[in-house]
C-alpha positions as CSV (number, residue, x, y, z in Angstrom):
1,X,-5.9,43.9,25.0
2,X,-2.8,41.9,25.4
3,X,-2.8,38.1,25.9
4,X,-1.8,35.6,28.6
5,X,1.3,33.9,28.3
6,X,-0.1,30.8,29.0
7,X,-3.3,31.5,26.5
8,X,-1.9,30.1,23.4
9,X,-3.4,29.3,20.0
10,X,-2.9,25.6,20.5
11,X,-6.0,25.0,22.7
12,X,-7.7,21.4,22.5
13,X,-10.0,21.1,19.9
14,X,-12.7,20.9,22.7
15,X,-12.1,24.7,23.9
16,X,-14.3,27.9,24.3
17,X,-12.7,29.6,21.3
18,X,-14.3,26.9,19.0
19,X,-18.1,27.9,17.8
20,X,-19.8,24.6,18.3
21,X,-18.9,21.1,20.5
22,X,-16.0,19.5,21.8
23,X,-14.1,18.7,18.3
24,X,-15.5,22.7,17.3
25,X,-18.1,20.5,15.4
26,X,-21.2,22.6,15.5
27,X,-23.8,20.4,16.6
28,X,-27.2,20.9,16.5
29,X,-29.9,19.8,19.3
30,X,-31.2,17.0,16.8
31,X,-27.9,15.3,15.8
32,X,-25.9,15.3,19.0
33,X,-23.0,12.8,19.3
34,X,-22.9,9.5,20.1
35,X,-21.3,8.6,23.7
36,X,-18.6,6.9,21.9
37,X,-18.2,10.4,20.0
38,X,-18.3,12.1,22.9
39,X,-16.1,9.6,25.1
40,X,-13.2,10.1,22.2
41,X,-13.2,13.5,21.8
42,X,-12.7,13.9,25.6
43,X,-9.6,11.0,25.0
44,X,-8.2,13.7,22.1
45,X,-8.3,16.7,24.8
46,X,-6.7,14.6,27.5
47,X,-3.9,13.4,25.3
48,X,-4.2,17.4,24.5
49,X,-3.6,18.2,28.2
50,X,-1.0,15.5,28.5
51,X,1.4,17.0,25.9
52,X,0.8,20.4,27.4
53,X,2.3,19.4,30.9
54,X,4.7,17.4,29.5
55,X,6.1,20.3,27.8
56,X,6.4,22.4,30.9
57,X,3.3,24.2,30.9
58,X,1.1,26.0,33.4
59,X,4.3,24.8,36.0
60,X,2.4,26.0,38.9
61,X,-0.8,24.0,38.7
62,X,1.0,21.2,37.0
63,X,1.0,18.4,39.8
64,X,-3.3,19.1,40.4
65,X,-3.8,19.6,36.5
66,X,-1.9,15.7,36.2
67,X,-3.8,14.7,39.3
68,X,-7.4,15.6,37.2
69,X,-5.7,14.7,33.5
70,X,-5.3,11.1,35.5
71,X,-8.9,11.1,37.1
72,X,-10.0,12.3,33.7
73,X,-8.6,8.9,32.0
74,X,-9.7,6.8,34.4
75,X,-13.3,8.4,33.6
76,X,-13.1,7.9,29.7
77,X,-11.9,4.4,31.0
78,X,-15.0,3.3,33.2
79,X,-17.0,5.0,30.5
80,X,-15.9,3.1,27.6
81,X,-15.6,-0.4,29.7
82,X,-19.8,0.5,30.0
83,X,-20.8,1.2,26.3
């Protein structure tokens, strides 16, 4: 089965392809991370997402996907403001 174009090996640490949480750190129900954990990791993927429209991917879909990577830091923003 042949691969996308777009579907590179360079996905965000935080991806499907990785057995386990965001980070592919295999979690288990009793030692979940922390918010803080959680609130960084999702930092790492949108710096992730940043760099990959920067570099001219997914063209089409770039002005929503930089519309949701901004939502997305304003997000991990308000979230961190609360901890």
């Amino acid at each position: 089965m042949a691969s996308h174009p777009d579907h590179q090996s360079d996905a965000p640490t935080g991806s499907s392809e990785d057995s386990g949480a965001a980070g592919g750190t295999p979690w288990s129900a009793t030692e979940a991370p922390s918010t803080a954990e959680l609130l960084s990791q999702l930092g790492e993927d949108r710096l992730w997402l940043l760099r990959q429209l920067d570099s001219g991917r997914w063209s089409p879909w770039r002005l929503d996907l930089a519309a949701l990577e901004r939502e997305l830091g304003q997000l991990i923003d308000q979230a961190g403001e609360r901890l």
